[in-house]
N, CA, C and O atoms as CSV, one atom per row, in Angstrom:
chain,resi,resn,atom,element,x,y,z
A,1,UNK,N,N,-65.059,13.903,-15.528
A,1,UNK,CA,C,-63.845,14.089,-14.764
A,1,UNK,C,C,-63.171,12.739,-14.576
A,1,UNK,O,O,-63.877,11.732,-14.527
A,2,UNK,N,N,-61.953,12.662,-14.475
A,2,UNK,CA,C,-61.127,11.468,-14.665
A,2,UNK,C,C,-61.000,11.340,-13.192
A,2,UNK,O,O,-61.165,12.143,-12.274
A,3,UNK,N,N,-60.651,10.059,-13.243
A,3,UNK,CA,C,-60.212,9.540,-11.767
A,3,UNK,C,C,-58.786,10.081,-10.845
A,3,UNK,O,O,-58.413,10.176,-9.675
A,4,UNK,N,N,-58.401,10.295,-11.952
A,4,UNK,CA,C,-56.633,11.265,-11.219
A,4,UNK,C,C,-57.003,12.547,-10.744
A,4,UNK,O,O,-56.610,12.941,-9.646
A,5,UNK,N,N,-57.947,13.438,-11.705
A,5,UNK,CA,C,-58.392,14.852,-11.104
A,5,UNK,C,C,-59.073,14.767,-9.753
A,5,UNK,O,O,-58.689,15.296,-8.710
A,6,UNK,N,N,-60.182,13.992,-9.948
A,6,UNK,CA,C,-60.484,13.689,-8.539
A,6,UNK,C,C,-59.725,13.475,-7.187
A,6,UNK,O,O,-59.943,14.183,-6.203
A,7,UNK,N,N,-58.884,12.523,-7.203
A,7,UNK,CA,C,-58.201,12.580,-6.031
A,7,UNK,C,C,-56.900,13.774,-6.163
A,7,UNK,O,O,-56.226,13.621,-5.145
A,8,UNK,N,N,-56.536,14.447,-6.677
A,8,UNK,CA,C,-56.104,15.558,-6.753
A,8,UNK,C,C,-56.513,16.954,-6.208
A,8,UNK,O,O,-55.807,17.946,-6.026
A,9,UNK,N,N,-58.242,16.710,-5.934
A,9,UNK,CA,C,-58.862,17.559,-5.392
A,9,UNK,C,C,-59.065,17.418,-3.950
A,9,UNK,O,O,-59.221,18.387,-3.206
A,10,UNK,N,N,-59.061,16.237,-3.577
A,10,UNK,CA,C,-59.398,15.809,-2.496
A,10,UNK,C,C,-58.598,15.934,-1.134
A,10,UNK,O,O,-57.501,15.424,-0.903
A,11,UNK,N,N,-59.415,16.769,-0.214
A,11,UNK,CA,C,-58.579,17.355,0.871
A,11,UNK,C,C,-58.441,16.250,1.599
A,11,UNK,O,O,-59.404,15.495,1.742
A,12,UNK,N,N,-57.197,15.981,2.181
A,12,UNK,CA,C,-56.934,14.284,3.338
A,12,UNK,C,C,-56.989,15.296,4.879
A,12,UNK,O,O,-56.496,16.378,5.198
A,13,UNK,N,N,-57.881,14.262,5.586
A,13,UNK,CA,C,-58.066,14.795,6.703
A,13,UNK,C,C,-57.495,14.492,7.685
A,13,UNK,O,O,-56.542,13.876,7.208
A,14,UNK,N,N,-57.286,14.456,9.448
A,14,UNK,CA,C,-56.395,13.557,9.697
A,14,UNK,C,C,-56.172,12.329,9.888
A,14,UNK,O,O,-55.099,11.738,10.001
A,15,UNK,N,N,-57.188,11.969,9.921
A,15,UNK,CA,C,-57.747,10.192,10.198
A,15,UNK,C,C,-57.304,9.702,8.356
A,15,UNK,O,O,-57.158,8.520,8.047
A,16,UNK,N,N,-57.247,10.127,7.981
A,16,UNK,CA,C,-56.852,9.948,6.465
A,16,UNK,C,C,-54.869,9.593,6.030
A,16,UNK,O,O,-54.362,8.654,5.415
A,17,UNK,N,N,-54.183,10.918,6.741
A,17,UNK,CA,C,-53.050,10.727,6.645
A,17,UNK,C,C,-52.463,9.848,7.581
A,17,UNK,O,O,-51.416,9.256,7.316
A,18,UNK,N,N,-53.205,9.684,8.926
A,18,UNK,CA,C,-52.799,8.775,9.448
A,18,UNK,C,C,-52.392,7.414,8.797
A,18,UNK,O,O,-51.324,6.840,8.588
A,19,UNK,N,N,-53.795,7.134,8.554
A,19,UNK,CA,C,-54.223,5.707,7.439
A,19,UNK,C,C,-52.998,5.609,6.781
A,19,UNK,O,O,-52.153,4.790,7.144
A,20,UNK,N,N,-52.747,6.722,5.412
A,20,UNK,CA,C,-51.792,6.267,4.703
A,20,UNK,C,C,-50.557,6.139,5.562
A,20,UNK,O,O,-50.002,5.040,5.578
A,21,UNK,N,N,-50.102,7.044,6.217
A,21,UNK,CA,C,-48.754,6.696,6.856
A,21,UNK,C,C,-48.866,5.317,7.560
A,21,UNK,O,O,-47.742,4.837,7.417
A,22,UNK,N,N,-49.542,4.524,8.168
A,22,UNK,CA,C,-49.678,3.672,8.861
A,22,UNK,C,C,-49.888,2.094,7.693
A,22,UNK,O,O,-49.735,0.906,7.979
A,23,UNK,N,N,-50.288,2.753,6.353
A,23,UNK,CA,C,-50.007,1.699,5.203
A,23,UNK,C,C,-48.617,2.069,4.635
A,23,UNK,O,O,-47.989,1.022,4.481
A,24,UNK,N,N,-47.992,2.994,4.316
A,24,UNK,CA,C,-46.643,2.790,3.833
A,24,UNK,C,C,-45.976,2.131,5.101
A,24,UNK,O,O,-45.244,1.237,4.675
A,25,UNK,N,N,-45.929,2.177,6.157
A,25,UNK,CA,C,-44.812,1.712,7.444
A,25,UNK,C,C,-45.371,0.063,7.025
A,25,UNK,O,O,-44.599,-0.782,6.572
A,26,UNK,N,N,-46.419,-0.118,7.203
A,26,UNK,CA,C,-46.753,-1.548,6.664
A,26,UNK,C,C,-46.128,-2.348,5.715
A,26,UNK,O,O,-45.813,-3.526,5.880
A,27,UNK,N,N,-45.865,-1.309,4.170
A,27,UNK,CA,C,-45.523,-1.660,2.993
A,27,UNK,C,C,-43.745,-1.886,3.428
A,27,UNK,O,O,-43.010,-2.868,3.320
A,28,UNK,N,N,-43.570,-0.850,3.814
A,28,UNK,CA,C,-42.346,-0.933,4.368
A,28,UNK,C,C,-41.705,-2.074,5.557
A,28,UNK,O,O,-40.511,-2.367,5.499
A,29,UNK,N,N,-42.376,-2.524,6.351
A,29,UNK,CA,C,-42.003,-3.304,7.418
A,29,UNK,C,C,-42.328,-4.528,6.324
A,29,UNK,O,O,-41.362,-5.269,6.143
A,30,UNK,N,N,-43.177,-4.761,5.790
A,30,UNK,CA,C,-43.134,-6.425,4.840
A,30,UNK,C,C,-41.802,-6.453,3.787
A,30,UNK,O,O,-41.218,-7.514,3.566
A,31,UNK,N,N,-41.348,-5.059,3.107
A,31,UNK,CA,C,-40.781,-5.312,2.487
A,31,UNK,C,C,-38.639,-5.874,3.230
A,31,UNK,O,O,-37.722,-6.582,2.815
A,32,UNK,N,N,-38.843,-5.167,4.184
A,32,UNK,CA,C,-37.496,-5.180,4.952
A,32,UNK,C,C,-37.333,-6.709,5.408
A,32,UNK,O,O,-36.323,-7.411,5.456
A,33,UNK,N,N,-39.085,-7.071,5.824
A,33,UNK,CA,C,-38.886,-8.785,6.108
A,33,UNK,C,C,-38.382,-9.290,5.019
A,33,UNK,O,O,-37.616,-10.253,5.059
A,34,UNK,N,N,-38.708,-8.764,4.019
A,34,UNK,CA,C,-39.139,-9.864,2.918
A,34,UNK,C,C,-37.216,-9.655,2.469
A,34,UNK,O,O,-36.623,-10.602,1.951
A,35,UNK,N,N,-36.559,-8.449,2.741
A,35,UNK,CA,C,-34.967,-8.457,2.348
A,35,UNK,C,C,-34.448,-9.295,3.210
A,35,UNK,O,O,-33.565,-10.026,2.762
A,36,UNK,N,N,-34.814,-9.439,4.627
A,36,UNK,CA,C,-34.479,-10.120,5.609
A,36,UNK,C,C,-34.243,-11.455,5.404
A,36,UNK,O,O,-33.226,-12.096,5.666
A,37,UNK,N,N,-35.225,-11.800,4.934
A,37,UNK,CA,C,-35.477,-13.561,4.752
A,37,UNK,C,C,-34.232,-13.583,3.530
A,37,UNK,O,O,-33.381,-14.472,3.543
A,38,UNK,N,N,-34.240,-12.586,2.569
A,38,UNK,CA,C,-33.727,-13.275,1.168
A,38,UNK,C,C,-32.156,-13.145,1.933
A,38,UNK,O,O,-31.514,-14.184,2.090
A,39,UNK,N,N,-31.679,-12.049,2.316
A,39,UNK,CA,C,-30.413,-12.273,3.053
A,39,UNK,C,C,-29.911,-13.231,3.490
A,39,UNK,O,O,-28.720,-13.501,3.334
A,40,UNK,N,N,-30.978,-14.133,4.308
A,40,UNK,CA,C,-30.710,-14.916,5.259
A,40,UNK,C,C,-30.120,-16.134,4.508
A,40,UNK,O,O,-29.047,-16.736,4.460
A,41,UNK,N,N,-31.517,-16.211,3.866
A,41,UNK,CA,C,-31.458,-17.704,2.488
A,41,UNK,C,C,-29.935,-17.385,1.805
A,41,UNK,O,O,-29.131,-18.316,1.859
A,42,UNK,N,N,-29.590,-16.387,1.300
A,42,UNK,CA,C,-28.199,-16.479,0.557
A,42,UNK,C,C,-27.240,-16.998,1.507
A,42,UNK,O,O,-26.780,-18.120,1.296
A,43,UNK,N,N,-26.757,-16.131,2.849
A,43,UNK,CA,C,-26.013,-16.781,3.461
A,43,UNK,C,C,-25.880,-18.252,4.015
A,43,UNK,O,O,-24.856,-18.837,4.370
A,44,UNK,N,N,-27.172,-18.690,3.995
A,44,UNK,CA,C,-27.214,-20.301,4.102
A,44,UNK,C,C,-26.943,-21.373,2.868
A,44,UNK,O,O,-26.691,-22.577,2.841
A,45,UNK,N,N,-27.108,-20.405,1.916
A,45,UNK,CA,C,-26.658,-21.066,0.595
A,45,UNK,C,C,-25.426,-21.441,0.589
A,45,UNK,O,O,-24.693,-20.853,1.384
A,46,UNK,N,N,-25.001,-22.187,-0.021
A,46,UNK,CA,C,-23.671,-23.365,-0.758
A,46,UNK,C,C,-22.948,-22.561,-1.647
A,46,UNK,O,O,-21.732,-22.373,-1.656
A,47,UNK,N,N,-23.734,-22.142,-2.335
A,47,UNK,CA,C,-23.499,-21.584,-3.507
A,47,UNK,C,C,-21.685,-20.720,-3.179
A,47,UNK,O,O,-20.652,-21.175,-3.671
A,48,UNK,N,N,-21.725,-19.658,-2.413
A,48,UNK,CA,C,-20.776,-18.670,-2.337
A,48,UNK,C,C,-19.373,-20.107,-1.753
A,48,UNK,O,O,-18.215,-20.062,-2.168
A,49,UNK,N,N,-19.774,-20.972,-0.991
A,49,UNK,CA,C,-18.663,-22.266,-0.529
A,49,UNK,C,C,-17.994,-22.476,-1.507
A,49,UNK,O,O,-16.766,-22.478,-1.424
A,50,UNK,N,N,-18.722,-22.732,-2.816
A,50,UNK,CA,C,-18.528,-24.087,-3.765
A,50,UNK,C,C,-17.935,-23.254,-4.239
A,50,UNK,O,O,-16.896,-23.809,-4.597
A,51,UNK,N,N,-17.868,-22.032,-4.556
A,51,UNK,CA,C,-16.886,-20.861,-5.609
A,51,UNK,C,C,-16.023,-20.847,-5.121
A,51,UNK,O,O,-15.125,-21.531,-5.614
A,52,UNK,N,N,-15.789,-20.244,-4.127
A,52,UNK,CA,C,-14.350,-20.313,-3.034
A,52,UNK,C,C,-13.560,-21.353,-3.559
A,52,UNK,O,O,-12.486,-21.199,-4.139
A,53,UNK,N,N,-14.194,-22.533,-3.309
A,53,UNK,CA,C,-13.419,-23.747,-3.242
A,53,UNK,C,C,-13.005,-24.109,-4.929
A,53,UNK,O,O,-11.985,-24.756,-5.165
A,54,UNK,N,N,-13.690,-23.737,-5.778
A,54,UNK,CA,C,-13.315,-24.136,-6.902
A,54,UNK,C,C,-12.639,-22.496,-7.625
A,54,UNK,O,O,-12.513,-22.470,-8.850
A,55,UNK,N,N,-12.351,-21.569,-7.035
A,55,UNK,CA,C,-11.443,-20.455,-7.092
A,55,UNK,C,C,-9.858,-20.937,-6.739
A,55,UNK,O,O,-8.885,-20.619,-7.423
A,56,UNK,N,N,-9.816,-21.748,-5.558
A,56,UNK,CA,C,-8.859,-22.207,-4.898
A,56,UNK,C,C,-8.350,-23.117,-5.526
A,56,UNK,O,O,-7.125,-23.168,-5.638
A,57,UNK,N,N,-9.083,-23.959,-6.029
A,57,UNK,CA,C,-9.057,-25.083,-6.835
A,57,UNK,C,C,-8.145,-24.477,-8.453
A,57,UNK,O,O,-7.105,-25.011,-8.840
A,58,UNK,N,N,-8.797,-23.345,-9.159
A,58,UNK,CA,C,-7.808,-23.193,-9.940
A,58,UNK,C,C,-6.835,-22.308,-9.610
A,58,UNK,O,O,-6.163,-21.874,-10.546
A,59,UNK,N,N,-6.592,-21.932,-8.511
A,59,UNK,CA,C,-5.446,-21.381,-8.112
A,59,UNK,C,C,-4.315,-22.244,-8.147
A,59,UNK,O,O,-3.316,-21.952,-8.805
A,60,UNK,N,N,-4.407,-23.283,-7.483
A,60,UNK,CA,C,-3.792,-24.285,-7.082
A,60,UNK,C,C,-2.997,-24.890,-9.030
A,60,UNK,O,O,-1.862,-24.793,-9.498
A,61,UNK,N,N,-4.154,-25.398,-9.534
A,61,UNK,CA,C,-3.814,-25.933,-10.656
A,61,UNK,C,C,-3.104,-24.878,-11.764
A,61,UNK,O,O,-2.379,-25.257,-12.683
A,62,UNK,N,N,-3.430,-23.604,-11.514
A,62,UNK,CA,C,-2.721,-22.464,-12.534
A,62,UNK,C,C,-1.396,-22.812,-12.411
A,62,UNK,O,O,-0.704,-22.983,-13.415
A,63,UNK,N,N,-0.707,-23.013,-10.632
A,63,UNK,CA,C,0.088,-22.728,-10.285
A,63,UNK,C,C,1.319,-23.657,-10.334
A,63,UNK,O,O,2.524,-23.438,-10.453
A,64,UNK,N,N,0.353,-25.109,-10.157
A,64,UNK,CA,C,0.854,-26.649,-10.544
A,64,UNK,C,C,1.159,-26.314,-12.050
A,64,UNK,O,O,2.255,-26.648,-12.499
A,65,UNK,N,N,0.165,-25.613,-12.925
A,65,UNK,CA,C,0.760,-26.268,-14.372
A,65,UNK,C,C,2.515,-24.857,-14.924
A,65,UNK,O,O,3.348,-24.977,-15.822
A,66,UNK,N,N,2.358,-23.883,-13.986
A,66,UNK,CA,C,3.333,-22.746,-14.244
A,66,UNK,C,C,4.114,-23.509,-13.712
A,66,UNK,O,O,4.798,-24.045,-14.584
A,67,UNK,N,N,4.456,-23.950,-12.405
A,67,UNK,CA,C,5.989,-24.924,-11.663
A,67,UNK,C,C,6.204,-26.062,-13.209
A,67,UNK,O,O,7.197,-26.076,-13.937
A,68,UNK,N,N,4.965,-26.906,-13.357
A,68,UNK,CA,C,5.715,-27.490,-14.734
A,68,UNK,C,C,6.325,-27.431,-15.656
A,68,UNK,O,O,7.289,-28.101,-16.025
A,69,UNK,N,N,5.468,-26.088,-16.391
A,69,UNK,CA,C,6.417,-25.159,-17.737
A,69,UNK,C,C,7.764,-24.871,-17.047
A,69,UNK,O,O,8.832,-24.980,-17.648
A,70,UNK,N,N,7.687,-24.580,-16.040
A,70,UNK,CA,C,9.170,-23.711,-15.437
A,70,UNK,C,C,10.426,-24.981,-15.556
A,70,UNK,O,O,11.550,-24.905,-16.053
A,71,UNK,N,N,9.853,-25.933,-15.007
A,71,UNK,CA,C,10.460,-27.113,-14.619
A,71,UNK,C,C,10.900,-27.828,-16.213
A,71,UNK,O,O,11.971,-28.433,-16.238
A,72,UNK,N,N,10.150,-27.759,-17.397
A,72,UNK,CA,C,10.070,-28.323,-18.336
A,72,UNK,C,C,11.176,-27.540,-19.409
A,72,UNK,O,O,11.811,-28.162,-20.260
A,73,UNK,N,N,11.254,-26.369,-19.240
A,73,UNK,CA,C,11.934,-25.069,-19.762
A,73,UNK,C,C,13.431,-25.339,-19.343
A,73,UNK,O,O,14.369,-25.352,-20.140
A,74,UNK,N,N,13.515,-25.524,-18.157
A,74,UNK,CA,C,14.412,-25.813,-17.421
A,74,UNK,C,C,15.320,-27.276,-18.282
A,74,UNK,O,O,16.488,-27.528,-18.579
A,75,UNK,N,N,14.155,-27.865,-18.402
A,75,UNK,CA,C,15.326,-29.449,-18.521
A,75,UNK,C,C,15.343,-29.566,-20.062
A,75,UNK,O,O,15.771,-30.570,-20.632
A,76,UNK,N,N,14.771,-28.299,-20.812
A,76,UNK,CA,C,14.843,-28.101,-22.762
A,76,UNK,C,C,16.177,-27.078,-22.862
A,76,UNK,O,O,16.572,-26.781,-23.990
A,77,UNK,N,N,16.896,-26.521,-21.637
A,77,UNK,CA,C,17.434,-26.070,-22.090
A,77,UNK,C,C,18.293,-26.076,-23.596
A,77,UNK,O,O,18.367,-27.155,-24.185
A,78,UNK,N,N,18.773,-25.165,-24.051
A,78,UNK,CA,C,19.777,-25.049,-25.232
A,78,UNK,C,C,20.862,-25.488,-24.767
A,78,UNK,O,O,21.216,-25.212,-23.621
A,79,UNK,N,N,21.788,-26.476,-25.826
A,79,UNK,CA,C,22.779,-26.768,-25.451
A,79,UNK,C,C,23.628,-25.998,-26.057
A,79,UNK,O,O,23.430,-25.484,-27.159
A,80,UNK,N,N,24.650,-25.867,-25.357
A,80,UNK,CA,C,26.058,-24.957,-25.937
A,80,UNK,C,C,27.078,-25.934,-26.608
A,80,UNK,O,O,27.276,-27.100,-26.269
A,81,UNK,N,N,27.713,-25.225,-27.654
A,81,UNK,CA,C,28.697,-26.391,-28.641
A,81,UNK,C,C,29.465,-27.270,-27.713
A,81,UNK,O,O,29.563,-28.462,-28.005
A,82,UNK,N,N,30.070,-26.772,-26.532
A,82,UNK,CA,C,30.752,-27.443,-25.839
A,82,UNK,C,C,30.293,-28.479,-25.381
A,82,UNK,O,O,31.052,-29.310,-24.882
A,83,UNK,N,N,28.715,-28.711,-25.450
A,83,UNK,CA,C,28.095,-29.758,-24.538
A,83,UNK,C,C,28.029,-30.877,-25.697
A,83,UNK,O,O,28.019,-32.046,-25.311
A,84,UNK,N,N,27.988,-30.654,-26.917
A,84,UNK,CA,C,28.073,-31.632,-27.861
A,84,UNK,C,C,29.272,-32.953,-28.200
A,84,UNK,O,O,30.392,-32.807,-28.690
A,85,UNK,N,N,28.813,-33.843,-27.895
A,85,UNK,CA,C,30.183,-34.336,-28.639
A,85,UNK,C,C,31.225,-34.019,-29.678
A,85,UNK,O,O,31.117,-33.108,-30.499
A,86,UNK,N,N,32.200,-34.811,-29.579
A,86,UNK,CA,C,33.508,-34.041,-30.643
A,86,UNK,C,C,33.524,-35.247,-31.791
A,86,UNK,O,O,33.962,-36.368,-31.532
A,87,UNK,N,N,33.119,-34.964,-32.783
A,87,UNK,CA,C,32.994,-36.012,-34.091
A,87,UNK,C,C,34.214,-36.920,-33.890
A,87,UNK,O,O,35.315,-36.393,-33.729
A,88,UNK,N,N,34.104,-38.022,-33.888
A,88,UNK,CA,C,35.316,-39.287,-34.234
A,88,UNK,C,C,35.841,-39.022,-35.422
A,88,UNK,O,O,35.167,-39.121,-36.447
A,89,UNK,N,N,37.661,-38.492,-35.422
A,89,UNK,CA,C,38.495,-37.902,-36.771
A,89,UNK,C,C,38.670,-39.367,-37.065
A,89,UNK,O,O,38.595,-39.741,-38.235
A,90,UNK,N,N,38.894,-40.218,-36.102
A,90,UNK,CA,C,39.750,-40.961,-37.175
A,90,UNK,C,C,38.885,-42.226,-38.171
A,90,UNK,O,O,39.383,-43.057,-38.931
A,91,UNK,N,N,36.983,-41.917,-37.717
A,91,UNK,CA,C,36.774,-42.677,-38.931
A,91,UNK,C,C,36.424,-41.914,-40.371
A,91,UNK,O,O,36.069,-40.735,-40.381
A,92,UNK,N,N,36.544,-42.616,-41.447
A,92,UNK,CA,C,36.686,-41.799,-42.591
A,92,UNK,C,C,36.383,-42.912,-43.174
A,92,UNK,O,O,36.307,-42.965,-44.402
């Protein structure tokens, strides 16, 4: 007989289910610490700061280099014939 049939057969008494319920709440209360702590550690971390700030950071510079193109566009305009000089007729 295999080891799985066996406890398959096996009637739990109450001192038995107690036990286990009183080891899962266990398994369970270490594991909630153990989310607890890691929670904690992230929010004390840098990490989520330094993104922010370098999110902001290319916000800023997207926005600096678009005012330039705009600004640069601006002063390439096309000139219209009128803005050209009028050829000198009388040298030849």
């Amino acid at each position: 007989m295999s080891k799985h049939s066996s406890l398959r057969h096996h009637k739990m008494g109450g001192s038995d289910a107690e036990g286990l319920r009183n080891f899962w709440e266990k398994v369970i209360q270490e594991q909630t610490k153990q989310q607890e702590a890691e929670e904690s550690r992230l929010s004390k971390s840098a990490l989520n700061k330094l993104r922010q700030e370098w999110a902001l950071r290319l916000e800023r510079r997207a926005r600096q280099v678009q005012a330039h193109m705009k600004t640069r566009d601006e002063q390439v305009a096309p000139l219209s014939i009128e803005a050209l000089p009028s050829p000198d007729k009388t040298v030849a």
